[in-house]
KOLVEX-8420 format. One record per residue: residue number from 1; residue in three letters; chain; x, y, z of N, C-alpha, C in turn. Coordinates in steps of 0.1 Angstrom, whole numbers. Atoms other than C-alpha are relative to their C-alpha. Example, Ala and Ser with C-alpha at 12.3 -4.5 7.8 and 13.67 -1.06 7.14 Angstrom:
pos:1; code:ALA; unit:A; neast:9; nnorth:-12; nup:0; caeast:123; canorth:-45; caup:78; ceast:9; cnorth:12; cup:0
pos:2; code:SER; unit:A; neast:-9; nnorth:-11; nup:0; caeast:137; canorth:-11; caup:71; ceast:-8; cnorth:11; cup:8
END
This chain:
pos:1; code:UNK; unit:A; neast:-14; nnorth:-1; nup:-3; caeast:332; canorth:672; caup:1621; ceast:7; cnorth:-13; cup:-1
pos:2; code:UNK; unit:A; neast:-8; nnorth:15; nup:-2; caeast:341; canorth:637; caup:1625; ceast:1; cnorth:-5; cup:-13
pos:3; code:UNK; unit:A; neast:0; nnorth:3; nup:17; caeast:332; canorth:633; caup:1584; ceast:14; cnorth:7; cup:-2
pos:4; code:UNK; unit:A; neast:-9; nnorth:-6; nup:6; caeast:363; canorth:657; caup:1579; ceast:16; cnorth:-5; cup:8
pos:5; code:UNK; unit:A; neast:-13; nnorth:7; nup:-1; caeast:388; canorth:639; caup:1601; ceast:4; cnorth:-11; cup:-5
pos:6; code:UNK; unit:A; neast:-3; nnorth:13; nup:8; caeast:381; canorth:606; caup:1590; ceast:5; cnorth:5; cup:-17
pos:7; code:UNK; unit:A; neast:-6; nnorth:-5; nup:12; caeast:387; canorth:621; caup:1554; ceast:13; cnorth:6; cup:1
pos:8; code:UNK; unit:A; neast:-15; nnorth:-10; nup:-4; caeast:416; canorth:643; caup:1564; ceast:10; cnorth:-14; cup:1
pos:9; code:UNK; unit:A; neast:-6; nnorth:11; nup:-3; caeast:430; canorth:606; caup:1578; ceast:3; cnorth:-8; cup:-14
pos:10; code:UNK; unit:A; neast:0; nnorth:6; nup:11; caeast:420; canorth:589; caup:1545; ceast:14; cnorth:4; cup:-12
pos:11; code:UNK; unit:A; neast:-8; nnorth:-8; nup:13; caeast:438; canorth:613; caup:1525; ceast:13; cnorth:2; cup:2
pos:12; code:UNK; unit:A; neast:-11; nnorth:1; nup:4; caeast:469; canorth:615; caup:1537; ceast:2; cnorth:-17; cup:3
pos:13; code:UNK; unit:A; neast:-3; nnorth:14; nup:1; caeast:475; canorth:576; caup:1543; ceast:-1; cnorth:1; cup:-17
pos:14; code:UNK; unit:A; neast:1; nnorth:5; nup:17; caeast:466; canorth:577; caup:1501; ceast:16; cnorth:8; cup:-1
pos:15; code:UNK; unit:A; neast:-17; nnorth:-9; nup:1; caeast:495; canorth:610; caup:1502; ceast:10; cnorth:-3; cup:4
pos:16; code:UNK; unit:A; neast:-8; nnorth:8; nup:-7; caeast:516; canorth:596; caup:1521; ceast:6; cnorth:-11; cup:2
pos:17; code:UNK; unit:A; neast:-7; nnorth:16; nup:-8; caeast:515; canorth:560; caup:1530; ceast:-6; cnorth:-4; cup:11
pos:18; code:UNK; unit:A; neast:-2; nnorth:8; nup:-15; caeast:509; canorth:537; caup:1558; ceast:15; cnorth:-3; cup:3
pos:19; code:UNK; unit:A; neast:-10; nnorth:3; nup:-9; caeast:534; canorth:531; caup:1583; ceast:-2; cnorth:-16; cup:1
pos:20; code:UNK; unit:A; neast:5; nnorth:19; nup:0; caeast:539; canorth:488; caup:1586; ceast:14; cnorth:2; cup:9
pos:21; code:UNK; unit:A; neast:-11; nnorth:1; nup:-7; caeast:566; canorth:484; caup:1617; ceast:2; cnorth:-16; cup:-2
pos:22; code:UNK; unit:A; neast:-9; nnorth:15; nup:-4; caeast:589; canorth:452; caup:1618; ceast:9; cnorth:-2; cup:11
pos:23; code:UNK; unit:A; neast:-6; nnorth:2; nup:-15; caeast:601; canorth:439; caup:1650; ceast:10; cnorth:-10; cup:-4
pos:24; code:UNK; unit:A; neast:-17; nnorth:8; nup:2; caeast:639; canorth:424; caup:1649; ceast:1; cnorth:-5; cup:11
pos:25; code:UNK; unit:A; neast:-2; nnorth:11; nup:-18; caeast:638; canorth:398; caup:1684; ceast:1; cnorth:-13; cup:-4
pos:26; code:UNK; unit:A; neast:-6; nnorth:18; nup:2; caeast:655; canorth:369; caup:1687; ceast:-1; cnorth:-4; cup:-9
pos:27; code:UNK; unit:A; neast:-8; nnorth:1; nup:13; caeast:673; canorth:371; caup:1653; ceast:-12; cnorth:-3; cup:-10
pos:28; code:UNK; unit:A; neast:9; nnorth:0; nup:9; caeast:638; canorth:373; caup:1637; ceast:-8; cnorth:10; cup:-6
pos:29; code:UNK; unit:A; neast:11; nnorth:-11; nup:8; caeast:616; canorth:394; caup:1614; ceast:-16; cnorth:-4; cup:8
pos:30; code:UNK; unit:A; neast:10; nnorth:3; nup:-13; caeast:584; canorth:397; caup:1634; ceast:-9; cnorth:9; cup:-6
pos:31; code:UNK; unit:A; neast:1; nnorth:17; nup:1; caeast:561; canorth:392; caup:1616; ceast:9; cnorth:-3; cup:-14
pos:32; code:UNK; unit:A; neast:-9; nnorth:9; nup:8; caeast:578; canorth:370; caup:1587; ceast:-4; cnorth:3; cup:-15
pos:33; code:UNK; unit:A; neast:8; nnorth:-5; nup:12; caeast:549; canorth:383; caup:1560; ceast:-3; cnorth:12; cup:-1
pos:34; code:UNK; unit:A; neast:6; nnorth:-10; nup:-6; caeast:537; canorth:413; caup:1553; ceast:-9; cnorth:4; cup:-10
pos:35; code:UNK; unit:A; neast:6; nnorth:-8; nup:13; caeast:510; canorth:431; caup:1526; ceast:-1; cnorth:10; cup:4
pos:36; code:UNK; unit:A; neast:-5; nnorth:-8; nup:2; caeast:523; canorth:464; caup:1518; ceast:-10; cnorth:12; cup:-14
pos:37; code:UNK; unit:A; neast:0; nnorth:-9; nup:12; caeast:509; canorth:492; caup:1493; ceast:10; cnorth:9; cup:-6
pos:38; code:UNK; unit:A; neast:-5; nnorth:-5; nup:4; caeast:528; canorth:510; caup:1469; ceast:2; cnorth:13; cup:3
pos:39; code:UNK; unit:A; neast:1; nnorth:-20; nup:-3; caeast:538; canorth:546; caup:1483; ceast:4; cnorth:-3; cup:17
pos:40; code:UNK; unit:A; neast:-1; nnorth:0; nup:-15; caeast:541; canorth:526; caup:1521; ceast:13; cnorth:-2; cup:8
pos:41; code:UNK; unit:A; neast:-13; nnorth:-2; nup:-5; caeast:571; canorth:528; caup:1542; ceast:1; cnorth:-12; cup:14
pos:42; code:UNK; unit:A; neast:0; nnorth:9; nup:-5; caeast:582; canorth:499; caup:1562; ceast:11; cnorth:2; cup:16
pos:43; code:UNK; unit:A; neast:-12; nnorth:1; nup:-7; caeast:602; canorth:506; caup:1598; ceast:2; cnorth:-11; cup:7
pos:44; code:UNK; unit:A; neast:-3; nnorth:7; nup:-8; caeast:623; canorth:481; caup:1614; ceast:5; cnorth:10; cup:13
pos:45; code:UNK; unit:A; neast:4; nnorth:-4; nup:-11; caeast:622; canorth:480; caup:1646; ceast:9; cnorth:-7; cup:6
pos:46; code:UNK; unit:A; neast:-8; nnorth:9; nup:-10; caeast:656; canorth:466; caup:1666; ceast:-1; cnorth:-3; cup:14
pos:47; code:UNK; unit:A; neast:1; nnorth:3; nup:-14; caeast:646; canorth:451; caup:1696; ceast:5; cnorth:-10; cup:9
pos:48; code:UNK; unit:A; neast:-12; nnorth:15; nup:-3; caeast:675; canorth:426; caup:1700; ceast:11; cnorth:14; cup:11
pos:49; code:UNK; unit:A; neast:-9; nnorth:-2; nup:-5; caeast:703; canorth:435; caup:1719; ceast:18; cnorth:3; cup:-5
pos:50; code:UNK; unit:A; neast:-12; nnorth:-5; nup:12; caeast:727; canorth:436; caup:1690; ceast:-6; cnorth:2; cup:-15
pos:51; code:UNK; unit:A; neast:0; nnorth:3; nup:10; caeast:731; canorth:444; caup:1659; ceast:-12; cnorth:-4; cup:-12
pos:52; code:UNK; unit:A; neast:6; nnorth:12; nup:12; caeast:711; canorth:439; caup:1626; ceast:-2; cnorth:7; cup:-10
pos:53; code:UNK; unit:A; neast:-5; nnorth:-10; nup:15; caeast:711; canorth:449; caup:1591; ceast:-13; cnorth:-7; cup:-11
pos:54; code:UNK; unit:A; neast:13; nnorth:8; nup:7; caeast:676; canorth:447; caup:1567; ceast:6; cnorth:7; cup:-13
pos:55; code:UNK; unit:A; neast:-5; nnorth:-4; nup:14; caeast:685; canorth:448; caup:1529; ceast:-13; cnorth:-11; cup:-11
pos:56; code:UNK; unit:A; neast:7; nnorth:11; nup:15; caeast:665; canorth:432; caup:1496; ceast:11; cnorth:4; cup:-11
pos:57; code:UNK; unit:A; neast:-8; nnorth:-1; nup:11; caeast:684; canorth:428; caup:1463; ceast:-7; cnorth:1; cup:-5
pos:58; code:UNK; unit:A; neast:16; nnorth:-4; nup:11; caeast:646; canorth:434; caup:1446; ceast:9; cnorth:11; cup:-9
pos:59; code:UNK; unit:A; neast:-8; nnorth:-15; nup:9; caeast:658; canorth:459; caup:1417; ceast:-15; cnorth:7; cup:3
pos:60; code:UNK; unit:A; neast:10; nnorth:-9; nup:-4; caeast:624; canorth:475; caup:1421; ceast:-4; cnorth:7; cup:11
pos:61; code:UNK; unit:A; neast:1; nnorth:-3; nup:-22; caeast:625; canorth:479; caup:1461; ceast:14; cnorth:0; cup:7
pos:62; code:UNK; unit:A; neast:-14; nnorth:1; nup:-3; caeast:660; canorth:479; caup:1461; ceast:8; cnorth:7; cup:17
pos:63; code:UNK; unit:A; neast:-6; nnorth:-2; nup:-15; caeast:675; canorth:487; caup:1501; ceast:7; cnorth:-5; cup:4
pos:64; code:UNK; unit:A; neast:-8; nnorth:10; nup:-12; caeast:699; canorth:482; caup:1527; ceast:1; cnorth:13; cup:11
pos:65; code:UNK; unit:A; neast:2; nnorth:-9; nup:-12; caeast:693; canorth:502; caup:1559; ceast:12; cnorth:0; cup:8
pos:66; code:UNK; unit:A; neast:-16; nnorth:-2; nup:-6; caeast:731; canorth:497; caup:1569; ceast:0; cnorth:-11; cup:18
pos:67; code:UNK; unit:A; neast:4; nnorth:4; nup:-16; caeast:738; canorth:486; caup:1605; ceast:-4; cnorth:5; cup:10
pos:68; code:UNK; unit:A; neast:11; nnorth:-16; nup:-10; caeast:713; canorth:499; caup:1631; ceast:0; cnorth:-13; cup:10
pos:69; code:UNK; unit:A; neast:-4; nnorth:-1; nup:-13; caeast:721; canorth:495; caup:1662; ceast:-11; cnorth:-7; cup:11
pos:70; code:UNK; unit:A; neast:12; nnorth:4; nup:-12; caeast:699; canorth:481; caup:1697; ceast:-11; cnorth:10; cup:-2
pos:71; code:UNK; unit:A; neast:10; nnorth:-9; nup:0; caeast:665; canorth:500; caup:1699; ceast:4; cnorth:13; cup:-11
pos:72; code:UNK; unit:A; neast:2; nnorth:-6; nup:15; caeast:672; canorth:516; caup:1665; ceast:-14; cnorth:-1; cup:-9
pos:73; code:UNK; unit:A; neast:13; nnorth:2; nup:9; caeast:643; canorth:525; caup:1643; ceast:3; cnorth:5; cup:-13
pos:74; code:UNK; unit:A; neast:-7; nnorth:0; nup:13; caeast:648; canorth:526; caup:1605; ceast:-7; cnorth:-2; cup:-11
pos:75; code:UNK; unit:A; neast:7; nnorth:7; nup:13; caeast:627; canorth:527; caup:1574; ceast:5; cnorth:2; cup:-13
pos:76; code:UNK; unit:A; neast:-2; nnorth:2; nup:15; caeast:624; canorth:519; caup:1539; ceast:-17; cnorth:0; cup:-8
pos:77; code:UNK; unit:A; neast:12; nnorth:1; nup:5; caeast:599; canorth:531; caup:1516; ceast:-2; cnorth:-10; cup:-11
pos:78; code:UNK; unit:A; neast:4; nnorth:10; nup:6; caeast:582; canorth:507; caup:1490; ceast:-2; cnorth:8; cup:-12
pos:79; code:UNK; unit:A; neast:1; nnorth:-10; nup:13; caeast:584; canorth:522; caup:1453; ceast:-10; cnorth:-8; cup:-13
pos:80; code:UNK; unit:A; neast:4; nnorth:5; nup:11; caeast:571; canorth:494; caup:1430; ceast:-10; cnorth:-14; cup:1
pos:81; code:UNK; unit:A; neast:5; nnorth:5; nup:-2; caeast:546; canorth:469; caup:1429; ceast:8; cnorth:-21; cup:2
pos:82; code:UNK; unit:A; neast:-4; nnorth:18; nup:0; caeast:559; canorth:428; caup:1435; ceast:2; cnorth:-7; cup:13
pos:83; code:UNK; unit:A; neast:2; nnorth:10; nup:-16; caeast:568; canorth:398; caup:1462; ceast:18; cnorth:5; cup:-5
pos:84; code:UNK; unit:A; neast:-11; nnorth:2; nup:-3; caeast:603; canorth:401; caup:1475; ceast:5; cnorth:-5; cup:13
pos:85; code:UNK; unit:A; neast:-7; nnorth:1; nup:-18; caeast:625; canorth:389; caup:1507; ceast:7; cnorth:10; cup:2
pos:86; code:UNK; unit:A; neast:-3; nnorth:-13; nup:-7; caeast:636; canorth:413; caup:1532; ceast:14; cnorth:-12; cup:9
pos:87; code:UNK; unit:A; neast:-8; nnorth:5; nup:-4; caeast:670; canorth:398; caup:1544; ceast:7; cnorth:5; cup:16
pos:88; code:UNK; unit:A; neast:-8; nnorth:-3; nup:-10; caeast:694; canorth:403; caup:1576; ceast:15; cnorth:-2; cup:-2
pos:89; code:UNK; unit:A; neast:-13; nnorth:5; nup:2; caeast:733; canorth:401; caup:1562; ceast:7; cnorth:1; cup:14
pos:90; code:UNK; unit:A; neast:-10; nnorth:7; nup:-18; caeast:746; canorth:397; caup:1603; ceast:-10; cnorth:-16; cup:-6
pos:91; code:UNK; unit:A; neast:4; nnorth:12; nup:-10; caeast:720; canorth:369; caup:1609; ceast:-11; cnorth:-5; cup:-18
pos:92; code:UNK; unit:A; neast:3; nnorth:4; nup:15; caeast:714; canorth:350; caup:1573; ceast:-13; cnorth:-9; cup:4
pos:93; code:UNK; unit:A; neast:12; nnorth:8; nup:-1; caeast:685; canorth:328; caup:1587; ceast:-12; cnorth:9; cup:-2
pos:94; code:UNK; unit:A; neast:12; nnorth:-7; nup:-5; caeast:661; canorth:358; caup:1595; ceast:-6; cnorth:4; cup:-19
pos:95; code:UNK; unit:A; neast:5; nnorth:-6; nup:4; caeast:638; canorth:367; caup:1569; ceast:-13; cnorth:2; cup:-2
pos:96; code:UNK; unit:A; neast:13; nnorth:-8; nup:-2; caeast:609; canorth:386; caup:1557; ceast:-5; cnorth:3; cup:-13
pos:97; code:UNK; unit:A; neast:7; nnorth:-3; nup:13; caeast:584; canorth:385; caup:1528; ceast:-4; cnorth:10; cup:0
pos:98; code:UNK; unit:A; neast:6; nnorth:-11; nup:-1; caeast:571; canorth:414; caup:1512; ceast:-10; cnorth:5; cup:-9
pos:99; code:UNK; unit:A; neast:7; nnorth:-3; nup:11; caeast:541; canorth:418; caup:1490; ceast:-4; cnorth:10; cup:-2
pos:100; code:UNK; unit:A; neast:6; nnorth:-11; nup:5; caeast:535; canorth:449; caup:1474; ceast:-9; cnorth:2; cup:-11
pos:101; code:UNK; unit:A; neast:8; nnorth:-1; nup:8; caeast:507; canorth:462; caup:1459; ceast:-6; cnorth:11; cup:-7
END
């Protein structure tokens, strides 16, 4: 029995994706790096008090999750393989690398 969940588990993470959360506190990407697989979905995670907005200009991972609000949760899936930054247009210092693979 435990051979068929672990596989059941395997298989959809391949179908699906992993989940990779990003924490937004104290005007930072949290963590700052990340490695990513192709097919995985990335949610930020607002745990500031205001405001914050995650976007890339990547043409292959191209996003902008808008403005999301306090304790807002928000993803973006990952479509193509490469390195890109994950920006904040409120708070222009914060960012977040993103290797896909």
């Amino acid at each position: 029995m435990e051979k068929i969940i672990v596989l059941s588990i395997i298989l959809s993470s391949a179908l699906f994706g992993a989940n990779h959360v990003i924490d937004q506190k104290g005007k930072t990407f949290t963590p700052h790096s990340i490695s990513v697989a192709v097919g995985d979905t990335i949610t930020f995670k607002n745990s500031d008090p205001f405001a914050h907005n995650a976007y890339t200009d990547d043409e292959a991972n191209e996003f902008d999750i808008g403005m999301q609000t306090p304790g807002e949760d928000v993803s973006a899936k990952i479509l193509k393989a490469g390195v890109f930054n994950v920006e904040c247009a409120i708070h222009p210092n914060m960012l977040l690398e993103v290797i896909a693979k």
